[in-house]
N, C-alpha and C positions, 0 to 999 in steps of 0.2 A: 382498659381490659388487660393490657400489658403487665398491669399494678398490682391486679386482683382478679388473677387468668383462672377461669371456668375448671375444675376440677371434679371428675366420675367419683362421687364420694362423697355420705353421709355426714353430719358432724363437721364440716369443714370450719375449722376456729376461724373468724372475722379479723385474727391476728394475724393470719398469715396474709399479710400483704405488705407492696413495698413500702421505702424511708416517704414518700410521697405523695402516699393514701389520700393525705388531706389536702395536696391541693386538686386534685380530681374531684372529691366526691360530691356531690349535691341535694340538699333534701330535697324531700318531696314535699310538696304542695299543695296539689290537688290531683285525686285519681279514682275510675272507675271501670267497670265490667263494659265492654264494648257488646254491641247488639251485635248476635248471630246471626247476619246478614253482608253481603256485597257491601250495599252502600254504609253499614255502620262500619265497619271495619279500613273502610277511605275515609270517613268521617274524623272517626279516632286518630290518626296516623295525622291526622292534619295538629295535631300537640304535641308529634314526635314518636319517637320507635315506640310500640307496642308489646309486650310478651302475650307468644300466643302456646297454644300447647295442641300438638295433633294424636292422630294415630299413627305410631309406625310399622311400618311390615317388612317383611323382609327385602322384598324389591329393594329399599329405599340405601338399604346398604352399597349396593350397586352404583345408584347413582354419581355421576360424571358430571354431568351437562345436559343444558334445555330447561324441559318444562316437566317437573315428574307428574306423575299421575299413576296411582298403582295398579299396576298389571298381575301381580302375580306375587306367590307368598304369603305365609301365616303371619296373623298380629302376633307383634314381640314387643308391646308397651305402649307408654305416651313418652313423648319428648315435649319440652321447652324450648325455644327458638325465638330469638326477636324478629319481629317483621318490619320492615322503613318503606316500602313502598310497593308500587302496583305497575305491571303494564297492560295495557287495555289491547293490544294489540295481538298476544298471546294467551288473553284473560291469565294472567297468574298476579302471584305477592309474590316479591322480591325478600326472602329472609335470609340471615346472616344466620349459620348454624356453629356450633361451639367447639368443632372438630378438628380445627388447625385447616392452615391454609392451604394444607394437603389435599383438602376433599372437595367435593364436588365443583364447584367453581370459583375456586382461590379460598374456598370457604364457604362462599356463599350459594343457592339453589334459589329455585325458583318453582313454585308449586300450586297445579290450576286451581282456579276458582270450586269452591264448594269439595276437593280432594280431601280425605283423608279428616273430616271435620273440623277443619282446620280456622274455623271461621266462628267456631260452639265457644272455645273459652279464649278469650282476648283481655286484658287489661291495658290501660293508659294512665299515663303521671304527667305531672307538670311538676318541673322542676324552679326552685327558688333562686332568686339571681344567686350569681356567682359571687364568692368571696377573693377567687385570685384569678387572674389571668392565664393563660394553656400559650404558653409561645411555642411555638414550631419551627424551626429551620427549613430556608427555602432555597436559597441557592449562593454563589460565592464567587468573584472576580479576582482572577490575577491583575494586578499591574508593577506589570516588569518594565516600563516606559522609560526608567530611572537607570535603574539598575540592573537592566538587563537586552532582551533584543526585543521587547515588546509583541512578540506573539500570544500573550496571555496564558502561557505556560511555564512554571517555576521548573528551569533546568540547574544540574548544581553547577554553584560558583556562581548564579545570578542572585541578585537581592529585591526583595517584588514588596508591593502591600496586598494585602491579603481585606478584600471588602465582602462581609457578610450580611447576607440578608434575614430576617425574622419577622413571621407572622402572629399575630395575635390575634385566635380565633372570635369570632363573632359570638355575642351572649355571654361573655366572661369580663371579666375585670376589667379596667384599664392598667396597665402596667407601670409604673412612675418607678424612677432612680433605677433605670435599666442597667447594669453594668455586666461586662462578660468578659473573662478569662481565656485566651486560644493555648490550648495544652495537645503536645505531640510530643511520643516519647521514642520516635524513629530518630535513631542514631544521623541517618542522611540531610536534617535538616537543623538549623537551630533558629529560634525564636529569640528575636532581638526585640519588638516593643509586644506584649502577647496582652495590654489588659484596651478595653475601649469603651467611652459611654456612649450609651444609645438614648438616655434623655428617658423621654416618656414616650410611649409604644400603646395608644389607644384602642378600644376593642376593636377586631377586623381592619386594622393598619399594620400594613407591611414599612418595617424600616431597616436602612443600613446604617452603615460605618462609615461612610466615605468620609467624612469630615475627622472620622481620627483612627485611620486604619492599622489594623496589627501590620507588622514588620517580619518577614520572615528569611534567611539566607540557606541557600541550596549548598550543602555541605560537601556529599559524594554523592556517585553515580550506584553503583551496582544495579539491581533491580529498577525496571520500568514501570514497578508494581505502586499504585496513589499510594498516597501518605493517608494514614487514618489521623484525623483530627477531633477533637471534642471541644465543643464553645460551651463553659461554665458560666451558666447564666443566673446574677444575681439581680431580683427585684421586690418591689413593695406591691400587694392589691389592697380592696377595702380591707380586707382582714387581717393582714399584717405581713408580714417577710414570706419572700416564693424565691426556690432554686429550682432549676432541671439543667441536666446538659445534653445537648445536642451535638451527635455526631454526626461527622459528615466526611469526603472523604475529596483528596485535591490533586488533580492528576500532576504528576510528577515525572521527570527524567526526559530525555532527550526526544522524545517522540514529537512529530510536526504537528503546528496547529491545524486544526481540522482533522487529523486522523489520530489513532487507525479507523478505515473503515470497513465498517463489520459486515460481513456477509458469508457466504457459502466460501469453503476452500479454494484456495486459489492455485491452481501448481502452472501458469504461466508467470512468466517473470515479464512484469511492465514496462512498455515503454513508455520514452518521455518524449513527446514534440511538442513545441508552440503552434497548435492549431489555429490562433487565430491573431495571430502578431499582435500580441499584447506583450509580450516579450516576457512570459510565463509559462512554465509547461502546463501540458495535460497528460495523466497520469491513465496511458489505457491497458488492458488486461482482461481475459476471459476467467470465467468461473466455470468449477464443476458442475452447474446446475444451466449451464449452456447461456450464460450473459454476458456479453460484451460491454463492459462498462471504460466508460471517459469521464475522469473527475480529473476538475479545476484545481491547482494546488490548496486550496482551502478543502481539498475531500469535497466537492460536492456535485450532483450530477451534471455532466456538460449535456447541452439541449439536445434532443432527441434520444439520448441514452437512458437507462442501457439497451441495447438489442438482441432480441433472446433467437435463440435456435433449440432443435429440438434432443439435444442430446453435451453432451460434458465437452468443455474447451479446455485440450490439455497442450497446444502449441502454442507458443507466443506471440503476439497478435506483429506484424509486420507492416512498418508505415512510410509513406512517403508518397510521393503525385506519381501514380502511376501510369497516367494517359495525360500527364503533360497539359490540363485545364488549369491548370492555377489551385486546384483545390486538392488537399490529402485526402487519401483514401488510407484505409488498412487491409489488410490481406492479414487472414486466421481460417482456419480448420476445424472441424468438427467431430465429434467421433460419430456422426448420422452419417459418415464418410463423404462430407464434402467441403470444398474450400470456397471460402466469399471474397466478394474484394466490395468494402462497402466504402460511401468515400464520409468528411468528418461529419455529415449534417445527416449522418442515417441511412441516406440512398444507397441501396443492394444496385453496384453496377452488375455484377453477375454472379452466379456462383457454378459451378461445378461438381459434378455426381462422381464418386471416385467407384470402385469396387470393392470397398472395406471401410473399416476408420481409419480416420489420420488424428495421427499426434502427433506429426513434426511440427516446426515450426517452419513457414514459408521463408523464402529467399526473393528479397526484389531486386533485379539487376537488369540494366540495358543490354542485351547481350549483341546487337544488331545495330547499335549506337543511330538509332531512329529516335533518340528522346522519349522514348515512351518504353517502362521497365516490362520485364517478363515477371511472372509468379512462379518461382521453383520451388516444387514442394515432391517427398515420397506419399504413399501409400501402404496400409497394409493390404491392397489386392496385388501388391510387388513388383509395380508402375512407378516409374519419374515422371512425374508432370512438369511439360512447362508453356505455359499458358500464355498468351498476350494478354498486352491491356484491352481487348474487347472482350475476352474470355472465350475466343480460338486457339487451338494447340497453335504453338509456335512453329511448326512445321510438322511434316509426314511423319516423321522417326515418334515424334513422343502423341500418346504416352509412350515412355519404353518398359519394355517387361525385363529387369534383370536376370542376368543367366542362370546367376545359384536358387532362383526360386523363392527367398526369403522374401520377406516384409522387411518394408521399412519404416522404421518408427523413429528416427529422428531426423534433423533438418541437412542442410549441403552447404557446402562450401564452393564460392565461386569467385572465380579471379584466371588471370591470364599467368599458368604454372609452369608453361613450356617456353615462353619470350615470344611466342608465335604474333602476338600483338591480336591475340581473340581469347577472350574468356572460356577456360574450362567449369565445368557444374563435378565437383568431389562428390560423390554417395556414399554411404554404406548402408550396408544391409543387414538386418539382425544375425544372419547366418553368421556373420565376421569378413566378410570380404567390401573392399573398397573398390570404388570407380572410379577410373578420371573417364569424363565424356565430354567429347564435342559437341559444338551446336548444331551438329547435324544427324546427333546420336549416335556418335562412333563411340564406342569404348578406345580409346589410347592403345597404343602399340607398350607391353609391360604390363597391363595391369588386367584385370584384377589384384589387388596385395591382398593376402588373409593374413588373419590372426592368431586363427586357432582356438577364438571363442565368440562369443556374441557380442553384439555391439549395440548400445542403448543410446548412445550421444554421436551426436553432430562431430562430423572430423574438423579440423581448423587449418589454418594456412599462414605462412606467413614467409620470408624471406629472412633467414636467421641472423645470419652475418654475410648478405651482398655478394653468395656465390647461385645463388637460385631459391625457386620458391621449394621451399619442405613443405608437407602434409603433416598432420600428428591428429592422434588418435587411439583410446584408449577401447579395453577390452575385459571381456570378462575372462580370462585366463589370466589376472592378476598384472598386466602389461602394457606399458604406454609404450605406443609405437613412433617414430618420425620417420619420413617414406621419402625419399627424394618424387624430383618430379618425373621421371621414367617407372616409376613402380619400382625401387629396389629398396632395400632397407638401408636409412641411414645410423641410425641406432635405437636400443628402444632401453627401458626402464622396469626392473620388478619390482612389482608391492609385494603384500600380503593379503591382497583383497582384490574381488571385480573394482577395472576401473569404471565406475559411471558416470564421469564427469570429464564433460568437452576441456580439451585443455584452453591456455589465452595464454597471451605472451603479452609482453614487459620491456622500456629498457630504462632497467634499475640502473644502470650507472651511465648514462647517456651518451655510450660509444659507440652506438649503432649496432651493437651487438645486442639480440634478443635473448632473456631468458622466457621460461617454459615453465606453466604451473598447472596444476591438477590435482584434484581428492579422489581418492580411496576407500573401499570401504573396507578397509584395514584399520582407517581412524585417520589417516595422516591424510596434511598436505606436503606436496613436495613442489621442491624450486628445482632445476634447472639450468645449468647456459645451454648455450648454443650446439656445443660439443660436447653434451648428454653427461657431461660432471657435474653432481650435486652441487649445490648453492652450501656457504656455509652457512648455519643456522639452520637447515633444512633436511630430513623433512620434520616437521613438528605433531606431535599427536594432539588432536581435539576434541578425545573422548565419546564419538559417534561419525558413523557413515558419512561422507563427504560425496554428495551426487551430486551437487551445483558447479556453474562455471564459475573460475575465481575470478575477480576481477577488481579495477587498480581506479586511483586517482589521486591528484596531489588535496588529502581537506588538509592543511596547515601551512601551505601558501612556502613551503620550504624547496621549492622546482627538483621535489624528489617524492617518485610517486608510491602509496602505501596500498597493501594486498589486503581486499577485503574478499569473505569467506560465510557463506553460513551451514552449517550443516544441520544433518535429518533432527538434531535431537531439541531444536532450537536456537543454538547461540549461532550471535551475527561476531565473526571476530572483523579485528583491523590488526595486521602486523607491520612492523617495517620494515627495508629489507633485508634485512639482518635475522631477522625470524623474532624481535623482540615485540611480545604485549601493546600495544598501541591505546594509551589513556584510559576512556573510561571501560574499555571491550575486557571481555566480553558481555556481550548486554543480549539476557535473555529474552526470549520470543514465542509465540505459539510454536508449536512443533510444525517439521515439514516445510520450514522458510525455503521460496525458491532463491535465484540468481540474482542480488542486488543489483538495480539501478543507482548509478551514482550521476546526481545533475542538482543544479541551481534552481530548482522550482519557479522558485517565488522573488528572483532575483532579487537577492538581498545580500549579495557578495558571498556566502556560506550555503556548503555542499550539502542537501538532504539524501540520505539514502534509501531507496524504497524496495520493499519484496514482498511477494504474495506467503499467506500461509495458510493452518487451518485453518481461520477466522477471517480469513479476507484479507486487506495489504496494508502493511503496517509501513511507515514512515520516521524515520530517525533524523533529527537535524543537527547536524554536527557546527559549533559554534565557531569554529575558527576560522579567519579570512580564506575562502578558495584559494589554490593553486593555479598556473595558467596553463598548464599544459595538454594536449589533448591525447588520452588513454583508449584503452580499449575498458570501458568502465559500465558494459551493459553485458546480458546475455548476446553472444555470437557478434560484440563488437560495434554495431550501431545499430539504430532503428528497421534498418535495411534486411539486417541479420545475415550479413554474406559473411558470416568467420573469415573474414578477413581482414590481416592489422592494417593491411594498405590502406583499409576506409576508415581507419579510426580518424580520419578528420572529421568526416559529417555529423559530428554531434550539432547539440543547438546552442551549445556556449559561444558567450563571447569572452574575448580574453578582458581581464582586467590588470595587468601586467606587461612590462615592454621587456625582452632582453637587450640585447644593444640599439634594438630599434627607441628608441628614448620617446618617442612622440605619435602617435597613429592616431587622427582621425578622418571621417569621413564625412563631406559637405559637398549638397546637402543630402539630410537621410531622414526620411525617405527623397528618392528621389525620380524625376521624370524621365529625362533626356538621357542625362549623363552624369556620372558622380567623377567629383576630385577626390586624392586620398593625399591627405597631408601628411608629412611624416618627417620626423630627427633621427638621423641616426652616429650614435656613437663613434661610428668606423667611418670611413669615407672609401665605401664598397659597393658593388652592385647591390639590387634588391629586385628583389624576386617576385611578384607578384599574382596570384595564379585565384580565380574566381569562380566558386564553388556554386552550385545550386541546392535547394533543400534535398536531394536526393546523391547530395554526397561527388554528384559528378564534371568535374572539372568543364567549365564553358570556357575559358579565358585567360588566357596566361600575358602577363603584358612585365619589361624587364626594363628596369631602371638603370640605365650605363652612365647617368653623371656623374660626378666626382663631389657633388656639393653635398655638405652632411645636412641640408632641408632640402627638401625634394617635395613638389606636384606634382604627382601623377592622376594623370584624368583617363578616365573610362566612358567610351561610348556608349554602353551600353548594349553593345553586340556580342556572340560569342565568336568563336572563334574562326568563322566562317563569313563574319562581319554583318549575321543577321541578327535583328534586336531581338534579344531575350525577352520573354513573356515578363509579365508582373508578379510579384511574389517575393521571396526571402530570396538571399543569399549570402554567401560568408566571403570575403576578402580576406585571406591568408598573403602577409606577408614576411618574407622573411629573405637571414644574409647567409651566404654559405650551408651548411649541413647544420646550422643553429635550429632551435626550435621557432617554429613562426608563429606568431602571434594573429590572432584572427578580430577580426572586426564583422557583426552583423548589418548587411543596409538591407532595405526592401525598395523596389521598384512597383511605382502607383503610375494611371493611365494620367 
């Protein structure tokens, strides 16, 4: 039809069709007038499509969808229509109408029994064998196994074979001396072996190429957009030489096997845990269409997900064991204005009814160091919640109702900012005023801090350079603030735009000094130190709004970490910290990409990056050996989401990298009793030894004072109160002086 497409118009010359004509067309046979009845009109159809001709009316223009049957309107002709079949269950004929695939159902309608006389003029053919064969394109393998990381996806600078499949439709030719050409005239790729025999390709035999597959090498990056390819197919049927080419199209560039995957917009940023110690992330994140979905690093759904609510998930879903069972739960918001705490297998431990919607993102934190975290989250009914793990307020004070009356719509910051040796909970509140509060609901002596505009993001925390913890925090009167820990201003920053982006801190040059980074929607990013002097290279323009939090990781394994960024307009950047372009970035995106995640999925020594956009969450795999260092390389800094750089350890990496520690393992792992940790070290120095649980919070610090450069250190397996730790993950952070420490994952089994 393609060949010789249906045209509104008299006289149509039998010349106007394609170079092609002749391997499609078929004589006829044998043909006759079908009876004007039900059963001759199934009769007929049983030799093939039919031409039938009805009445049409004007209703009929109308039609969408279903079963038509005319209602209403003046006759306006007859029409011709082919008909292919029936359904008994609707009594209608299923016919194919001539009006593009625009109309009624991709083209096709469907219209009752005895409608429209539709059943008065029918003809049937039978058509005479085929003189060539109809091949069809079916589908296509990478393998990258050779020449590349073996995900089945051609990224540039890999060299892959390219295996295609071909059908050859039933009732036609056999195809003999199949040969075919792969032609692509995308600049990004070049074609090293492009021609392959396929042999003989029998009628209704599917064949490939694997025995002599085209060759193809990944050139440059730019665009994530597939490669358009065409397979020039040359072959013989009974009646002599047949061509066609078949296009087809081959996903292309740095995106991770198994994604993106597609769904309703996503404006939380994912996190990544190993839910089920397979030593793999799971990628979770909420949708605008109220679903909480957990996909396997291969994009695919983890068991019992997704789980829907009744209203749009715009906070980021927060993970980690928060009643202390061995098993992860997550903590997310709803804009039905309530928060859940589900745990990984689906189970709703509780949820809670706010008086508004919430868009922040929750905050999990021990505040009461009973092992079992709190749920810190705002509201827009202008409430702090903080919740226990049974889903009891944590005390009398909360909820608390803030004094300026505003909503709060983003998440908090919590960490211990005054040295008191108790965690404070940061707020702010739309209005522009910030909180430090107690666990007992006090507001701080100093604060409230304003800004003097509105506040759309999460404050952050961090200890800049080892004289106390600072606050920072951006505003819509064009300014980033840093607050000491008594509420007074340490210094702040102008743009040219609302800031609405949570700041993260960095230390670019590993001297314990923090720098300070954030977007504007002035266009720029800007860097930073400690003591509010710009970075050089800094700020850079990125030609759209910068609302996301920036965030860092070593992917080039050079123990210096790189600033990745994506803003409203689409593009995901990576800079260095110089402010220079980072390889193949910037690499376009659906619009409205959130806060990249940056983690090892699929442990395969190399960093994937992931972020929600309009189209659901897309995933970037960046080829080069990981880094070892541990970053602030998520939205609000780790799964946890406490904006603070102090927990940038509880990621779920492990190191693959020693600094002067030369040697680090752990035997056995898993383990029952008690684990050793063997170790070489460079120096003949103390060593540090300090043991994490999946929730980021130190159980166990144990210190190596021999002088011998190998060392056994053995762990009992208690924390630090000498009672034995539950079953589950944990990380072993070792390390020599103010060096970076190196971490090792074991898990404890009954």
């Amino acid at each position: 039809e393609a060949c010789f497409p249906y045209q509104a118009n008299h006289s149509i010359p039998c010349s106007d069709r394609c170079d092609r004509y002749v391997f499609t067309k078929r004589r006829g046979n044998l043909w006759g007038w079908t009876y004007p009845y039900i059963w001759g009109i199934k009769d007929a159809v049983q030799n093939g499509p039919i031409s039938v001709a009805f009445e049409v009316y004007a209703d009929f223009f109308s039609y969408t969808g279903g079963v038509y049957r005319h209602t209403w309107g003046g006759y306006e002709g007859g029409h011709c229509v082919t008909l292919l079949g029936w359904n008994d269950a609707d009594s209608s004929w299923i016919c194919k109408n001539s009006w593009g695939a625009n109309w009624g159902e991709d083209g096709w309608f469907r219209i009752g029994w005895g409608e429209c006389s539709i059943e008065q003029w029918g003809a049937w053919l039978t058509v005479k064998p085929a003189g060539y064969p109809y091949l069809v394109y079916l589908d296509y393998i990478v393998n990258d196994s050779v020449g590349g990381d073996g995900d089945g996806i051609l990224n540039p600078g890999e060299q892959a074979k390219i295996i295609v499949s071909i059908n050859n439709w039933q009732g036609w030719s056999d195809a003999q001396f199949v040969d075919a050409v792969l032609r692509c005239s995308d600049p990004r790729v070049s074609i090293i072996d492009s021609t392959a025999d396929y042999g003989t390709i029998l009628a209704g035999e599917t064949k490939n190429n694997a025995a002599d597959p085209f060759e193809i090498l990944g050139v440059t990056g730019g665009s994530p957009d597939p490669l358009a390819m065409t397979l020039y197919v040359t072959a013989v049927g009974d009646s002599g030489s047949y061509w066609i080419e078949l296009p087809f199209n081959v996903q292309y560039g740095w995106m991770q096997y198994g994604w993106p995957s597609p769904s309703e917009q996503v404006k939380t940023s994912p996190a990544i845990v190993d839910l089920n110690n397979d030593y793999k992330g799971e990628v979770i994140y909420g949708s605008e269409e109220g679903n909480l979905y957990i996909k396997n690093f291969r994009g695919e759904d983890f068991s019992a997900f997704p789980y829907h609510v009744s209203n749009k998930i715009w906070g980021s879903p927060a993970v980690c064991d928060v009643n202390n069972d061995g098993v992860i739960d997550i903590a997310f918001t709803g804009f039905n204005s309530n928060i859940y705490l589900l745990d990984r297998f689906g189970n709703l431990d509780w949820s809670v009814t706010t008086g508004g919607p919430v868009t922040a993102t929750p905050v999990l934190s021990d505040l009461d160091d009973d092992n079992n975290l709190e749920v810190i989250v705002g509201s827009f009914d202008r409430k702090l919640y903080v919740i226990k793990s049974d889903g009891t307020p944590f005390n009398d004070s909360f909820p608390l109702q803030l004094p300026d009356g505003s909503m709060i719509t983003a998440g908090c910051a919590v960490g211990d900012i005054d040295g008191d040796n108790t965690k404070e909970i940061i707020v702010a509140s739309y209005g522009g005023y910030v909180y430090a509060v107690s666990q007992d609901g006090i507001i701080l002596p100093g604060w409230p801090f304003q800004t003097g505009g509105n506040i759309w993001d999460a404050p952050s925390i961090a200890n800049l350079d080892g004289t106390g913890v600072k606050i920072a925090i951006g505003s819509t009167n064009d300014t980033l603030y840093v607050i000491n820990s008594d509420g007074t201003l340490d210094w702040k920053a102008a743009t040219s735009g609302d800031v609405r982006s949570s700041p993260s801190f960095v230390d670019l040059e590993g001297d314990n000094y923090l720098e300070i980074f954030f977007g504007s929607d002035d266009h720029f990013i800007y860097g930073y130190d400690y003591q509010g002097n710009p970075l050089t290279g800094w700020p850079i323009d990125l030609g759209s709004n910068i609302r996301t939090q920036v965030v860092f990781s070593d992917l080039n394994n050079d123990d210096v970490p790189e600033i990745i960024v994506s803003t409203d307009g689409g593009e995901l950047y990576v800079f260095d910290g110089n402010g220079n372009p980072f390889d193949i970035f910037p690499v376009l995106t659906a619009n409205l990409p959130t806060t990249p995640v940056i983690e090892d999925v699929d442990n395969d020594g190399d960093l994937e990056i992931f972020f929600g956009n309009a189209n659901g969450v897309s995933a970037i795999d960046y080829k080069d050996q990981r880094g070892n260092g541990t970053y602030w390389n998520m939205f609000r800094c780790n799964p946890m989401r406490t904006g603070n750089y102090e927990d940038a350890v509880s990621g779920i990496e492990e190191s693959k990298r020693d600094a002067t520690i030369s040697l680090f393992k752990v035997y056995p792992n898993p383990f029952k009793g008690s684990a050793r940790f063997f170790l070489s070290c460079k120096k003949d120095e103390q060593v540090d030894i300090s043991i994490y649980n999946i929730a980021g919070q130190k159980v166990k610090g144990i210190v190596s004072r021999s002088k011998k450069t190998y060392r056994i250190i053995n762990w009992d397996g208690t924390n630090s109160e000498n009672k034995p730790v539950p079953t589950g993950v944990y990380f072993c952070v070792a390390k020599i002086d103010n060096e970076k420490g190196i971490v090792k994952k074991l898990i404890k089994i009954e």
